[in-house]
C-alpha positions, 0 to 999 in steps of 0.5 A, a space after each residue: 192564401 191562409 183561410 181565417 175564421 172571425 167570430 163575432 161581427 162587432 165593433 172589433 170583427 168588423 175593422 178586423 175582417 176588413 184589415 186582413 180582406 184588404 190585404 188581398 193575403 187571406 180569404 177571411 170568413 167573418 161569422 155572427 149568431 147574427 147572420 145580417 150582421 156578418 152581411 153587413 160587414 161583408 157588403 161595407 168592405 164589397 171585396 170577393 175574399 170576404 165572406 159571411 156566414 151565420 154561426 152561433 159560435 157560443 155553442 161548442 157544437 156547432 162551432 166544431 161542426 163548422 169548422 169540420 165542414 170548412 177547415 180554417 188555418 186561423 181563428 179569431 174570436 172577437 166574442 165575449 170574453 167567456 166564449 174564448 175556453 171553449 173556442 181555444 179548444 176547438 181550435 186545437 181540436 182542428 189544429 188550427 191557430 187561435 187569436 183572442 181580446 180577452 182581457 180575462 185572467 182566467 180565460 188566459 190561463 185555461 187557454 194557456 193549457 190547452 195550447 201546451 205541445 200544440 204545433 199551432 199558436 195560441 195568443 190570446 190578450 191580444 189588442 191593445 191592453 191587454 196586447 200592444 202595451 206590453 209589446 211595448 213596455 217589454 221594448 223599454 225593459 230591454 234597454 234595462 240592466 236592473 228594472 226597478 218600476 214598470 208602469 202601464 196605463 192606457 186609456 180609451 176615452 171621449 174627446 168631449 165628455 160631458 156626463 157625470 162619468 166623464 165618459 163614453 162607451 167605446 168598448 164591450 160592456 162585458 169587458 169594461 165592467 169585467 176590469 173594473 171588477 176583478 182583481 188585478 195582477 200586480 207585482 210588489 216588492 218583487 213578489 206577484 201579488 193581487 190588488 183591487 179594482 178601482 184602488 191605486 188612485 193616482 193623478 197623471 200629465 200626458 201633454 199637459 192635461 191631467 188624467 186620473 189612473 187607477 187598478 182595472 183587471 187584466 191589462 198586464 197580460 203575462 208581462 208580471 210573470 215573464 218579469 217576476 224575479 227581475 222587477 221590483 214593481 209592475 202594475 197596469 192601470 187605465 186612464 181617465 178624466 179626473 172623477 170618473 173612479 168616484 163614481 164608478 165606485 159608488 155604482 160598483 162597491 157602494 150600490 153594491 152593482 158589482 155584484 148584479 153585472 146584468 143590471 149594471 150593464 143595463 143601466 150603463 148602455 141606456 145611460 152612457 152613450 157611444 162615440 166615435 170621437 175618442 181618443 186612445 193614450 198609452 203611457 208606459 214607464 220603465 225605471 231602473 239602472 243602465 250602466 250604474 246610473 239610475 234612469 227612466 224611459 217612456 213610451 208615449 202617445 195618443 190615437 185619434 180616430 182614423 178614415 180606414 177604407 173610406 169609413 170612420 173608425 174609432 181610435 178604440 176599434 183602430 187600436 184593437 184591430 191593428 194590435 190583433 192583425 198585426 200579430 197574426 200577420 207576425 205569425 203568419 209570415 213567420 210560419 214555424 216561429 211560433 207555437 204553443 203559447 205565445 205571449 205579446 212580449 214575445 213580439 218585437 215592438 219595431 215588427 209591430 209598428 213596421 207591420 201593415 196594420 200595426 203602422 196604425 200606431 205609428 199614424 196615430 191619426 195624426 196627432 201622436 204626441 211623441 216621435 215614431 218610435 223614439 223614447 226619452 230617458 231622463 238623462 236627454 238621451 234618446 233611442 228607438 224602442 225595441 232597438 240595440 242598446 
């Protein structure tokens, strides 16, 4: 049985503890800073190869020295974004697999370098965007013999919004705030480029509603890059309720908030409340030529919240949590195939979506807009993402 370490009992560690516990496969350690919280995880699942303990994984010290007293085959950090350096060191110090949700540019490349001759994986950008999204726009760009345009946009949002943001916090605050200030990768004209956040604008229609998308960092992962000499543009943006970027720009650039992030945090938790009832859209939307004729084919649909274990999940946890186990359920299953550096295009769509966690996809909650795994070009026809052209 595979021994994982979780770090972190939030939001996200919590469904990903139970996910990999059910499945009677791994004997799975969740640790927080917070030792109650980490009980809590372990009592609401109650299965015998779950277990908690109390760890400040923040501090690289303590972090090795646990690990050196309780070897782990896997780690996945579920901690903030700036954790993740020190955790991907570790985890190479003890030869050990590494998983993460980072959406941070930087963070992925300091990763990227320590995994460089490792025997063991290193993926970080897992989850759903930066993760699942570029799964599975890398399955339409293989249907492609020239790749023209390659758009990604997801979005997490409230079923119900009724705040002048159009919006609820179903995310980390330190992510959310990190993507809507950094700079974004994007490629233009063939050439990787950087663009602003909260630039882009653009108005969207996924099953007759209309949603506003625009430029947030990290979404793209290492799609540009695997992709830089063969498309012609690429970018990621997230989606919104129409509104919702007005206003985030006056609390970013205008009151200059972007630049005092603690303070911005702390007025978006005590004013945006959380929810449950969300809903998770991804759109991808790949254009180019296939046998000489000029096409475009879409991936498209909607996650609702999901009853997992007898407990509501939002469809932000369900979608993280699916898209991050999937892939370390992939590389375990697969022992050797995977090592070093590992992208998210590197997984196939239909491993995904067939996987005993990235099925949560496919589910939906029921209320997928599209079929299964099918995509519709322009011309009529259809085929399955990620299968033979």
């Amino acid at each position: 049985m595979q021994k994982v370490l979780i770090l972190g009992a939030g939001k996200i560690g919590a469904l990903v503890s139970g996910f990999l516990a059910e499945c009677r496969d791994y004997e799975v350690h969740v640790a927080d800073v917070n030792g109650n919280a980490a009980n809590s995880v372990v009592a609401a699942h109650g299965l015998p190869n779950l277990h908690a303990c109390e760890l400040d994984a923040s501090n690289p010290a303590l972090l090795e020295a646990h690990l050196r007293e309780h070897p782990a085959d896997t780690i996945i950090s579920s901690l903030p974004f700036y954790c993740n350096v020190k955790v991907a060191e570790i985890a190479r110090k003890v030869n050990a697999h590494y998983f993460d949700l980072t959406e941070d540019v930087a963070v992925t490349r300091s990763v990227r370098k320590t995994a460089e001759g490792s025997t063991r994986a290193f993926v970080p950008q897992c989850g759903l965007a930066p993760g699942f999204i570029s799964i599975a726009a890398n399955a339409l760009i293989q249907h492609f013999d020239e790749i023209r345009s390659v758009k990604l946009r997801v979005g997490a949002l409230p079923q119900h919004p009724n705040n002048a943001l159009k919006y609820s916090l179903t995310w980390s605050t330190d992510g959310l705030i990190n993507e809507y200030g950094n700079p974004c990768e994007a490629l233009v004209d063939g050439r990787a480029v950087e663009v602003a956040p909260l630039e882009g604008l653009e108005e969207i229609e996924i099953d007759g509603m209309i949603y506003e998308a625009f430029n947030t960092s990290g979404g793209l992962g290492s799609l540009a890059e695997t992709y830089g000499e063969k498309a012609q543009t690429m970018d990621y943006k997230t989606i919104r309720y129409p509104g919702h970027c007005a206003q985030m720009r006056l609390l970013m650039n205008d009151l200059k908030l972007n630049f005092d992030r603690a303070t911005l945090k702390r007025v978006l938790e005590n004013a945006v409340p959380q929810t449950l009832q969300d809903v998770v859209i991804v759109y991808v939307a790949v254009a180019g030529r296939q046998h000489g004729e000029l096409r475009e084919e879409n991936y498209v649909s909607k996650i609702y919240p999901q009853v997992i274990a007898g407990r509501l999940w939002s469809a932000i946890q369900v979608t993280t949590a699916a898209g991050i186990c999937a892939v370390v359920d992939l590389v375990m299953q697969n022992p050797g195939r995977y090592h070093g550096f590992v992208r998210q295009e590197d997984f196939s769509l239909v491993d995904v979506l067939n996987n005993r966690f990235g099925k949560h996809y496919s589910d939906g909650g029921g209320k997928e807009i599209s079929s299964r795994m099918i995509v519709a070009g322009t011309t009529g026809q259809q085929r399955v993402a990620g299968g033979a052209r």
